[in-house]
C-alpha positions as CSV (number, residue, x, y, z in Angstrom):
1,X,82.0,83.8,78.3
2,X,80.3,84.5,75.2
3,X,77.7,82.7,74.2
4,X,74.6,81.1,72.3
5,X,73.8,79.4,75.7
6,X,73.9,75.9,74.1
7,X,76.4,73.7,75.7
8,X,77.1,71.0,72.8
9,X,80.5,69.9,73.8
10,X,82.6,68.0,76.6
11,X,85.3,66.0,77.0
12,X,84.6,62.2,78.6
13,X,87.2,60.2,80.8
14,X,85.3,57.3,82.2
15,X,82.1,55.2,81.1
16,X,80.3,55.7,84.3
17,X,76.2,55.6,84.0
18,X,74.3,54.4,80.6
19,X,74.0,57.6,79.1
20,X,77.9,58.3,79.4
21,X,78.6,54.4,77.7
22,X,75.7,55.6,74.5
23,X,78.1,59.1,74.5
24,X,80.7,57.1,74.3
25,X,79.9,55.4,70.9
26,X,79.9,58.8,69.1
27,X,82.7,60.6,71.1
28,X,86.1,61.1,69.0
29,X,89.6,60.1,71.0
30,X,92.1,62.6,71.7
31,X,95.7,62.9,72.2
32,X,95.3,62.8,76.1
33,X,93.7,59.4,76.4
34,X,90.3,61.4,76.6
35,X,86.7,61.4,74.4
36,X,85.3,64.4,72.8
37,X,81.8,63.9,72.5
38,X,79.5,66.3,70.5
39,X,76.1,66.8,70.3
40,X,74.8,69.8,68.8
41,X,71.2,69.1,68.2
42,X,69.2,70.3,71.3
43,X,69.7,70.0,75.1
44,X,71.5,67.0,76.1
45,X,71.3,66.5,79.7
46,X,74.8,64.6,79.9
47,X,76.3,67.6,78.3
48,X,74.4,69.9,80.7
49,X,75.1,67.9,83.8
50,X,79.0,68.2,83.2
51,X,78.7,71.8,82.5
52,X,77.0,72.6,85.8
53,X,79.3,70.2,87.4
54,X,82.5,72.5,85.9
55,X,80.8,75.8,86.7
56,X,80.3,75.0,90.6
57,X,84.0,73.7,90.3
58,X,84.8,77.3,88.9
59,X,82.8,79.5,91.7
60,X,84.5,76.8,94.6
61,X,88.4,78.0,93.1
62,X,86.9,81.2,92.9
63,X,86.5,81.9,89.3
64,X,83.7,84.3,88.2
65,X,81.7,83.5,85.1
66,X,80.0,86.4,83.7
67,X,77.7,85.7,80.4
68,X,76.6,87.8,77.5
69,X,74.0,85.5,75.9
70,X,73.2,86.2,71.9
71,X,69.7,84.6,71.9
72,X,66.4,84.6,73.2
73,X,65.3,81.2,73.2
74,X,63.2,80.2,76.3
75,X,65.2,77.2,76.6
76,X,68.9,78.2,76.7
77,X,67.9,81.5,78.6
78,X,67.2,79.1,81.9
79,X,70.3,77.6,81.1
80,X,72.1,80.4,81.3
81,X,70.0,81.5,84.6
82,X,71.1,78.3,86.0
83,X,74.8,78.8,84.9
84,X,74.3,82.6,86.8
85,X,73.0,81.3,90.0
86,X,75.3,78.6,90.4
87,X,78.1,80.8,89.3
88,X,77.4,83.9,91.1
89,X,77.7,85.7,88.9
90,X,75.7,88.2,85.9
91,X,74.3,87.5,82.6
92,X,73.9,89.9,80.1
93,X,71.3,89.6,77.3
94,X,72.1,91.1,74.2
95,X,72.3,90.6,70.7
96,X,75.4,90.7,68.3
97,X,74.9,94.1,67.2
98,X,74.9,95.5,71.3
99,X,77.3,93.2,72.3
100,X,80.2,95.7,71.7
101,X,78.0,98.6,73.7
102,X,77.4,96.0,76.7
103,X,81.3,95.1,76.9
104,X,82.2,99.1,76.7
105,X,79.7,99.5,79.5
106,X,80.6,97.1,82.2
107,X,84.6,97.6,81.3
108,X,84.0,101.4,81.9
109,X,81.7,100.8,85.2
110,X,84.8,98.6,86.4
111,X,87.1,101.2,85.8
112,X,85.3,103.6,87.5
113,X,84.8,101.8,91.1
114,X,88.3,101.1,90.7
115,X,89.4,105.2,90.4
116,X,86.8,106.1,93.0
């Protein structure tokens, strides 16, 4: 996953809890029968208890999240900590013009244990 560490994004099913009914005044309908709701301004902790919800989902089918995160706000760097810790897995923090560099790295150091 690459990212900004700012989950702003999920899809709604139900209307379970207050917050998720307020969500569900902005969200947008989709094809499925489901609600897209956005919110791109800050940390909202509906949007971030769904996320860490789908990640531990992800580790429990055995799915390894690994994270190259493009900022260096406080904020979204314990986000992506959390996202790590639950996950299992590594986060890498870099900046758009290392990304490439960091990628090369860990593709080469894969390749390697895999030959030896």
């Amino acid at each position: 996953m690459i990212t900004d560490g700012k989950p702003s994004a999920m899809f709604m099913e139900g209307t379970s809890g207050k917050r998720a009914k307020q969500a569900l005044n902005y969200a947008e309908p989709t094809a499925s029968g489901r609600y897209l709701y956005k919110n791109p301004m800050g940390l909202d902790p509906l949007i971030i208890q769904e996320t860490l919800k789908e990640v531990a989902i992800c580790r429990k089918s055995g799915i390894l999240i690994n994270t190259f995160m493009l900022t260096d706000d406080y904020y979204l760097v314990d986000f992506v900590k959390k996202v790590t810790e639950i996950a299992r897995g590594k986060a890498y923090f870099t900046s758009v013009v290392n990304l490439g560099h960091y990628v090369l790295y860990d593709f080469i150091k894969k390749k390697t244990r895999k030959v030896h």
